[in-house]
N, C-alpha and C positions, 0 to 999 in steps of 0.2 A: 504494500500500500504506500502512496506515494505521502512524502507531506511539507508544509509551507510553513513559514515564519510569518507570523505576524509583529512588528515590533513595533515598541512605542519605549516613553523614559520612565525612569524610576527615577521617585525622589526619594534620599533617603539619609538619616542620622550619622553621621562620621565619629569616631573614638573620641574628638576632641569637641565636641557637642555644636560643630556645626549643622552642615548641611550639604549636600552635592547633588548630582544627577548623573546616571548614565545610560545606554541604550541596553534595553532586555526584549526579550522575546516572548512569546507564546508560542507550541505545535498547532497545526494546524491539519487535523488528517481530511483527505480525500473524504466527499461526500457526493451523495447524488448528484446536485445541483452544484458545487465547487468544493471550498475547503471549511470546515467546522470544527472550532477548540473541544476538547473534556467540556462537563461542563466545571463549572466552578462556585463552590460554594460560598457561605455567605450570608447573613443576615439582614438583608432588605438594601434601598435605594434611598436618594435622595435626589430632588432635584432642586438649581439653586437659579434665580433670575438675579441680574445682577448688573446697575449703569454701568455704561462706559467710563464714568471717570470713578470707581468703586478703587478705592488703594486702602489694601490692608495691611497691616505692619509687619511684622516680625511673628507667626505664628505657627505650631507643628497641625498636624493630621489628627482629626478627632480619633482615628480612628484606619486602618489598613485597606485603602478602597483607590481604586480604578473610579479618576476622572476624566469624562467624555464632555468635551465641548461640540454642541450641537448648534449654537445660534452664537456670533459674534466674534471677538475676539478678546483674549488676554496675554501676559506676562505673570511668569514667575519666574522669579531668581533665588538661587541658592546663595546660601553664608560660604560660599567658595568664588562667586560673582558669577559663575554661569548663569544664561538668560534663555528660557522656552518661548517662542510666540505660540500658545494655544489657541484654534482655530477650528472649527470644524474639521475633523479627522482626525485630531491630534489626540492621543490618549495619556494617560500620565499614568505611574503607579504611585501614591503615595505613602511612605512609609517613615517620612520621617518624621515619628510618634515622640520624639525627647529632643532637648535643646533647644537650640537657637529657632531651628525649623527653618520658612521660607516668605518670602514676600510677594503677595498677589496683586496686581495690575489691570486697570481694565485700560482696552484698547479702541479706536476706531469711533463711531459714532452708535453702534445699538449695541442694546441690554445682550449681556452673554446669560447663555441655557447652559445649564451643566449639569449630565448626572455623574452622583457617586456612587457606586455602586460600592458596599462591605464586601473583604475577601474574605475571608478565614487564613490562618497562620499556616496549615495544612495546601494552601493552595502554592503550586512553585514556578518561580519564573526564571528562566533564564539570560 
């Protein structure tokens, strides 16, 4: 059986209580119609509206959840100064649950849609 990567960023806690990001993946196996993950577990969703000029401070992850921007765009930056433009397709993973965390930016002229989707700690990504 054949199968694909799907990848998106991870954000996530550093030893020294910043922050960073880097590129991980999901499997993706062969399916009828194209390619489909495991599923993955998890404790419900979230969705967030949010202006364009929305700037949040310095904060971590409520919580271990896959953000999907659906409508608009953002920024976030890491305590390492890397910058994400989030956009429609862009996925995030975030994990960074302690420290400093990250800083969230609204972009462009309309409100951003975003869901969180909870993972469970059993879920793994590469």
């Amino acid at each position: 059986m054949a199968t694909e990567k799907f990848e998106f960023w991870r954000i996530y806690s550093t030893a020294d209580g910043s922050s960073s990001m880097e590129r991980v993946h999901l499997t993706l196996d062969e399916y009828t119609t194209g390619w489909i993950s495991k599923r993955l577990s998890g404790d419900g969703a979230v969705l967030r509206r949010a202006p364009p000029d929305r700037q949040v401070k310095w904060h971590t992850a409520p919580r271990r959840q896959l953000g999907i921007t659906i409508q608009g765009e953002g920024e976030i930056e890491t305590g390492d100064g890397q910058r994400l433009v989030v956009k429609p397709g862009v996925v995030t993973l975030l994990e960074d649950l302690t420290g400093k965390g990250h800083l969230t930016r609204g972009r462009g002229t309309e409100d951003r849609l975003v869901v969180f989707v909870a993972v469970n700690d059993d879920v793994k990504f590469v």
